[in-house]
N, C-alpha and C positions, 0 to 999 in steps of 0.2 A: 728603615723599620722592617725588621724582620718576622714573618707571619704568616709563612705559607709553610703547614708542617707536615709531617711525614703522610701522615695521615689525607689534608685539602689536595697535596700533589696526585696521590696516587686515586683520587676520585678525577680529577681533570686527564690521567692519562688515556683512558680508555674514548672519551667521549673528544680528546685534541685528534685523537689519530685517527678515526673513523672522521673528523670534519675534514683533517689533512686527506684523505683520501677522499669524499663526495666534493667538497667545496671546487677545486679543480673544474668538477665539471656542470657543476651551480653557476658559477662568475664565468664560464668559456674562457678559461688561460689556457697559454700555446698562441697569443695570437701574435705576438711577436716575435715565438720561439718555441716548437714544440717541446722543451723541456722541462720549460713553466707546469707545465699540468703534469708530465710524470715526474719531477722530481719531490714536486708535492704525495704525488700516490706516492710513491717506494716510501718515501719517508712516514708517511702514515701505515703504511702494512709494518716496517722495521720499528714505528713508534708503538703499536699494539704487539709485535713479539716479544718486545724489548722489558714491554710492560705485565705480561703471561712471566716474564722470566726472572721478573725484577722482587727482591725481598722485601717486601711489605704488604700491608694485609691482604691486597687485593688482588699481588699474584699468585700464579697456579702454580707453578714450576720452581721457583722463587731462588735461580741460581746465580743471578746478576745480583750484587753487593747496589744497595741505594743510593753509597755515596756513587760509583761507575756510572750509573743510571741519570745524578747529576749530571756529571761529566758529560756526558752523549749528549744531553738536553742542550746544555750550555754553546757545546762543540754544533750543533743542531742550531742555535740562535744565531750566531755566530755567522756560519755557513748561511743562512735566509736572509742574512742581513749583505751579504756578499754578492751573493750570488744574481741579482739583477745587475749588476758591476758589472761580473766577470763575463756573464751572458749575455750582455746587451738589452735585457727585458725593462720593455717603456710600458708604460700605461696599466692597468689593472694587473700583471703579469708581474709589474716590478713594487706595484702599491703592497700586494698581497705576501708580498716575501717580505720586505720589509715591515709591515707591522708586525705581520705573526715572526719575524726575527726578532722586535724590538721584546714582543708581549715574552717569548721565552725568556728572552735575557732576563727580563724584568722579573717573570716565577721564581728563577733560576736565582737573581740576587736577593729574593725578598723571601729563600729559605730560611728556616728558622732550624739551628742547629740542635739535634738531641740532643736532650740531658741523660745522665747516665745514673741510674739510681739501683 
């Protein structure tokens, strides 16, 4: 079911990447690896540039194409869903990558494509 539209995304980007950057240090990740809490931060500072840059209503800059902006997000889910694997992250470190990699995917497949009028 398709239903998250240009518009619902670009309200969720700004308030994902500000959590991707505080939550890090809400839950205390790092504790099995400190790159649990900064890969979360950079990806939250790169998810609010990304989102000032990206063309739709809510960016400033607006020089990133939406479908590209997909792309990152997906490549971005993808990556969270991996990355307690690749780094050895157990416990709240590797819970925390894995939902919010599951939850992107999941934005990411339940876009709803423009129609072109």
């Amino acid at each position: 079911m398709k239903f998250v539209t240009k518009r619902i995304h670009a309200f969720l980007d700004y308030p994902v990447a500000i959590a991707l950057i505080a939550l890090p240090f809400l839950f205390g990740l790092g504790q099995t690896n400190n790159l649990a809490l900064w890969i979360s931060v950079l990806t939250g500072i790169a998810a609010f540039i990304l989102t000032v840059l990206t063309d739709h209503h809510l960016g400033i800059i607006k020089i990133v194409s939406y479908k590209l902006h997909l792309t990152v997000d997906f490549i971005v889910g993808l990556t969270f869903v991996l990355v307690p694997f690749l780094l050895s992250f157990k416990g709240i470190d590797a819970y925390y990558y894995w939902i919010n990699g599951v939850t992107v995917l999941l934005v990411v497949s339940a876009h709803k494509p423009q129609t072109s009028i």
